[in-house]
N, C-alpha and C positions, 0 to 999 in steps of 0.2 A: 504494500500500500504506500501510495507518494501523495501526502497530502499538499494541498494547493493554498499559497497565499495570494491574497489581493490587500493592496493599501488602498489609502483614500486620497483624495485631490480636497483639499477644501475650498469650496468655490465662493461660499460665504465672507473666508475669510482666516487667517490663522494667526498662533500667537503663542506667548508664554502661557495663558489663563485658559480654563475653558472657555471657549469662542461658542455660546448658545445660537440657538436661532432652530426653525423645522415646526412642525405641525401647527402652525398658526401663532406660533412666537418669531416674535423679531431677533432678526440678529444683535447680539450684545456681548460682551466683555468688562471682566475687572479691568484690563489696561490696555495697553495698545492692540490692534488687529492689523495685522500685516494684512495688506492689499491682496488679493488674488488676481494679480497681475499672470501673465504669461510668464514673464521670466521667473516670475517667483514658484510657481507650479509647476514648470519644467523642470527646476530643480529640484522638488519633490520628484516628478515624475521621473529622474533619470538615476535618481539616487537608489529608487524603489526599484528600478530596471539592474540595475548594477547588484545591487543586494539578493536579489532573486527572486523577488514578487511578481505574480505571472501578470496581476493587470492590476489596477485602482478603476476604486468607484467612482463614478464623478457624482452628485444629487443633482434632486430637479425641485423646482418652487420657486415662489416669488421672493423667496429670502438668499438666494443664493444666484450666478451666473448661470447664464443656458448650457445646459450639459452637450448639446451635439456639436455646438459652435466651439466651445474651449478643447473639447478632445480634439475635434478635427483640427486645430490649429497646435497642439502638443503633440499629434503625430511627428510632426516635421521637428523635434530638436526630440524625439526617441526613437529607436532600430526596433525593440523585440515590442513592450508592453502592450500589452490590452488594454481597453477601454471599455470600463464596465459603464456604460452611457445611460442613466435614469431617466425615464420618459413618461409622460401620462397620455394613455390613449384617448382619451374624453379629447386633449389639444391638437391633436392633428389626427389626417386621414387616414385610414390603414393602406391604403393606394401609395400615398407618398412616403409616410413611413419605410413602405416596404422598399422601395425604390431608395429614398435615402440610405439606409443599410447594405443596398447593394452597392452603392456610388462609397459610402465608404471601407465596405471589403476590398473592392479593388484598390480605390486610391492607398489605404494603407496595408495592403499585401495583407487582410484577415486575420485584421489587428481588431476587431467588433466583440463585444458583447452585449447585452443589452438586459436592464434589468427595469424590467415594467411593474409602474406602480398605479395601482387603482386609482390615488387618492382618499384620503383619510378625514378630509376635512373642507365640510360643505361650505365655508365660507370664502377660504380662498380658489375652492374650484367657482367657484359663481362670480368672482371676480378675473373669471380667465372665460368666462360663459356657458360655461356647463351647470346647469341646475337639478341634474338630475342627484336623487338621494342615495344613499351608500349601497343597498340592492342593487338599484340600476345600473351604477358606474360598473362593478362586478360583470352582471350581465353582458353591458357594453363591452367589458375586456375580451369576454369570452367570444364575441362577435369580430370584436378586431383582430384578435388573435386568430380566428379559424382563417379569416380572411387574409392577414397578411404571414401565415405556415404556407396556404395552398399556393400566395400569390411566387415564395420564394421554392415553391417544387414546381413552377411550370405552370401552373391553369392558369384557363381564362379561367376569373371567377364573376360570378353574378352571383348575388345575396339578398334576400330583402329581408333583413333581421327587423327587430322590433325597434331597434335602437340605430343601424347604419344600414347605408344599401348604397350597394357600386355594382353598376352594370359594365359586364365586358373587360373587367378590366387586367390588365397582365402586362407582365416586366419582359422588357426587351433582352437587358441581361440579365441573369442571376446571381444571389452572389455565393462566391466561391472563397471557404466556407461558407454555411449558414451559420451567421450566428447564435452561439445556445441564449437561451431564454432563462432572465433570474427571476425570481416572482417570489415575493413576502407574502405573508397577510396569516391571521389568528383568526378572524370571523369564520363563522360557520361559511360563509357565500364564498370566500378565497377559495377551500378546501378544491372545492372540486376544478375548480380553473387552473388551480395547479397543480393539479392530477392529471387534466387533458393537453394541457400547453406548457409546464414550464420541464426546464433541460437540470433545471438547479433551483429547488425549494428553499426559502432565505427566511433564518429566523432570529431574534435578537435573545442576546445572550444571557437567557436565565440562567439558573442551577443546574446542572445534568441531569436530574432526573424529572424536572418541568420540559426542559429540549426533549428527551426520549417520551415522553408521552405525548408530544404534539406530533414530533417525526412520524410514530409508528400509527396515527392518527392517518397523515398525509399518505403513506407509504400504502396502508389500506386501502385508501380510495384512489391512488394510481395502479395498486396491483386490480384493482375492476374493470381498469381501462387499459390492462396489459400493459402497463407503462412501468419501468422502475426510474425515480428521479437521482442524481447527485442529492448530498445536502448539504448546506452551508448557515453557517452563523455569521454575526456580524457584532464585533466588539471592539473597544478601547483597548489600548497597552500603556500600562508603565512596567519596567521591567529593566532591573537594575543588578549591577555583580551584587549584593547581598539583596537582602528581605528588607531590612532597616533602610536602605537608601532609596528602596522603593515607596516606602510606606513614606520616607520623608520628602520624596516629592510629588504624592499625593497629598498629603497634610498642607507643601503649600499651596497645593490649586483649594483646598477649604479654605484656607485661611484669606484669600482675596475672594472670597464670595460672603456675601451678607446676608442677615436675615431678608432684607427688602428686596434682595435679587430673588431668592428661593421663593419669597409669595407672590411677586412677579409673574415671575415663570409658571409658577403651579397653577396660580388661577390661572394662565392661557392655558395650559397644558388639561387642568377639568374639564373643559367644555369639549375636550378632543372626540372625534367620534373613532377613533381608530382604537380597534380591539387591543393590539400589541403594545399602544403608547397606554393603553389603560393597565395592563401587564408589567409595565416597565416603572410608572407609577408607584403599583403596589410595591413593588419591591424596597423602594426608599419610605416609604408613606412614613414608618414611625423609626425614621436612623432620627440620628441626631449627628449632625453637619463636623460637632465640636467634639465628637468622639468617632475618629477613622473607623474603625474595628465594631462601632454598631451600625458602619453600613457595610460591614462585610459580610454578605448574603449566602458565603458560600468560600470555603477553604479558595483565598487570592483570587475571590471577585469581590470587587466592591460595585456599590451602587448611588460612589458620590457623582457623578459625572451626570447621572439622572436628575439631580434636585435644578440645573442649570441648561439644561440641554433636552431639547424634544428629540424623538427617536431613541436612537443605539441609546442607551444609558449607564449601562456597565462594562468596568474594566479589569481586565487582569492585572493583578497587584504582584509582586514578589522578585526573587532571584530569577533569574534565568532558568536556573532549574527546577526553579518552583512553577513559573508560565508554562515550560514545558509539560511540564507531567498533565494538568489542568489542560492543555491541548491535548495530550493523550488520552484523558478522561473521556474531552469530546468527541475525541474519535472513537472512543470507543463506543459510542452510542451512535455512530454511522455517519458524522461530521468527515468531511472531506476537503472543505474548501472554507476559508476563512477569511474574509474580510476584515483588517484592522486599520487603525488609528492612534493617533495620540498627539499630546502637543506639548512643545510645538509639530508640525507632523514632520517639519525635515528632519530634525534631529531625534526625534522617536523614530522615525524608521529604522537608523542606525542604531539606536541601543537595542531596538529587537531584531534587525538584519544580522546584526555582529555577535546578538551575545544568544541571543530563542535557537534561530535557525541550525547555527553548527549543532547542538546541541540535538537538533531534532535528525539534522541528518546522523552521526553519532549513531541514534538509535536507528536508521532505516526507516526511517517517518518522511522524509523530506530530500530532495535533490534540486542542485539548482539546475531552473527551464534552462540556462545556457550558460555553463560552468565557462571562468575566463581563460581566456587560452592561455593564457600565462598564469605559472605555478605562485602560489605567494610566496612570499618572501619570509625566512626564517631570521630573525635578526635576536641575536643575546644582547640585551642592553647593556650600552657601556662596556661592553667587551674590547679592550684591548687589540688592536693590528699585530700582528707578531709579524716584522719581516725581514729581511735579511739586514736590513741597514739598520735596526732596533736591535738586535741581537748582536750588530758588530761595538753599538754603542753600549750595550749593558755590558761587554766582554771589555771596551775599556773603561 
């Protein structure tokens, strides 16, 4: 088994602090937010490429930069990475969608992935012009989705679904690969759309034994439809050479968050209609912000990253070899693919690139997608030169 990493791109915005913002909260920070400029996400991007992460997520919403415009322009300053591109089908047509995905497999040599989100929250989709209620949009997926599968195997397709209808329609080229399909969602209405359409079921990072009862949930209702999906989580890292250094630079993302920040947030975050952000919730509902280790939900998970932040909300806490094992956990409950984070995200890529991964390879868990051709270098620190001209000097 080779498990799969993917980092994140934050399009929002990045920083020293948790950088909040997602399901109907605004983006915000204890201190400064680095721009999500291109040059600054390329260097995410290439640093992630370099380390051995197969691809980053980009998100989608009003709180953050357009996902298909920023990756397609961070293709061109990366060779390998993927682009796990977040998209809501309510905003465009499954016609052009399906077209745009082919125009970017080719342009980046089948660099796509695509990770479709229903939407969670009736207020901002109604400000994009979609009014339909959380049923519908579901529904709707499942119509875009049949529609843009058939349109990238070849048909003409003609549809008159309850929610979208395209007559005739069908791609000149195909793209080659198809991209696999990511798909989240906790509501009872996700289950089966990601049973008939998704390549890779995506869930946020509870306890291992909350993940293993939703998986074998999902895995049911795809084995009905003769399908078996990938599966993946989606969480935070700190992850430090000991336990102590990690926990103390969690401690300081607490300590630049306020009580007024955390009621903030939580009142946006109540009125959430999304099943998984109401999951994510619970999990912190009774920590307390001033005590680390009563939001630790779960041997090196905590659950501070939620009290600040809609969506993912929890992260792995510990040594190196502590993240590790906790990734072995997950996998052992049929976790495959992992999407992480942390901040700031460039330099948390490297303390989990440098210190998780050898670790995981070690065990046979993990290989890099494109090991460098050049061998690393073994250097003894402060080791002495011994050479011929030193040893005629120590002789006189």
């Amino acid at each position: 088994m080779s498990l799969r990493f993917h980092w994140f791109l934050p399009t929002n915005g990045d920083g020293r602090d948790i950088v909040g913002g997602g399901h109907g909260v605004a983006v915000g920070a204890a201190g400064a937010i680095r721009p999500p400029s291109v040059k600054y996400l390329g260097q995410i991007a290439r640093s992630a490429e370099q380390l051995g992460f197969e691809g980053a997520l980009t998100p989608t919403g009003a709180w953050c930069e357009d996902a298909w415009l920023t990756c397609a322009m961070l293709t061109e300053v990366t060779e390998r990475l993927k682009f796990l591109v977040a998209f809501r089908p309510g905003q465009i047509s499954p016609t052009l969608s399906a077209q745009m995905a082919s125009t970017f497999q080719r342009q980046s040599q089948g660099r796509l992935l695509l990770n479709v989100v229903t939407g969670g929250e009736s207020a901002e989709q109604r400000a994009y012009g979609d009014f339909l209620d959380k049923d519908g949009r579901y529904e709707r997926t499942g119509e875009f989705l049949d529609i843009v599968t058939r349109l990238w195997q070849g048909e003409t397709v003609t549809k008159q679904g309850k929610h979208l209808h395209v007559e005739g329609a069908k791609l000149s080229r195909l793209p080659d690969p198809v991209p696999d399909i990511y798909f989240g969602g906790s509501s009872a209405a996700a289950g089966p759309v990601a049973a008939q359409y998704s390549d890779v079921y995506l869930t946020w990072g509870e306890p291992p034994s909350a993940v293993n009862d939703k998986l074998r949930l999902i895995e049911a209702q795809a084995a009905e439809k003769n399908r078996t999906l990938r599966l993946g989580i989606r969480l935070h890292t700190i992850s430090r050479d000991t336990s102590e250094e990690a926990w103390r630079q969690a401690g300081y993302l607490m300590e630049r968050v306020t009580d007024d920040m955390i009621a903030k947030v939580q009142s946006g975050l109540a009125t959430s209609e999304s099943e998984g952000q109401q999951r994510m919730r619970a999990l912190h509902n009774s920590g307390d912000r001033r005590d680390l280790r009563d939001l630790e939900i779960y041997p090196n998970l905590w659950a501070g990253v939620g009290l600040v932040r809609g969506g993912a909300g929890t992260s792995l806490v510990g040594s190196h070899e502590e993240v590790a094992d906790l990734i072995e956990e997950y996998a052992s409950v049929g976790i495959t693919e992992f999407i992480l984070s942390g901040y700031p995200h460039l330099e948390e890529s490297y303390w989990f690139g440098e210190g998780v991964l050898p670790i995981l390879e070690r065990r046979g868990l993990w290989r890099h997608p494109a090991p460098p051709r050049e061998a690393p270098q073994t250097v003894t620190p402060f080791a002495p030169t011994h050479t011929a001209s030193n040893q005629r000097i120590a002789a006189s």
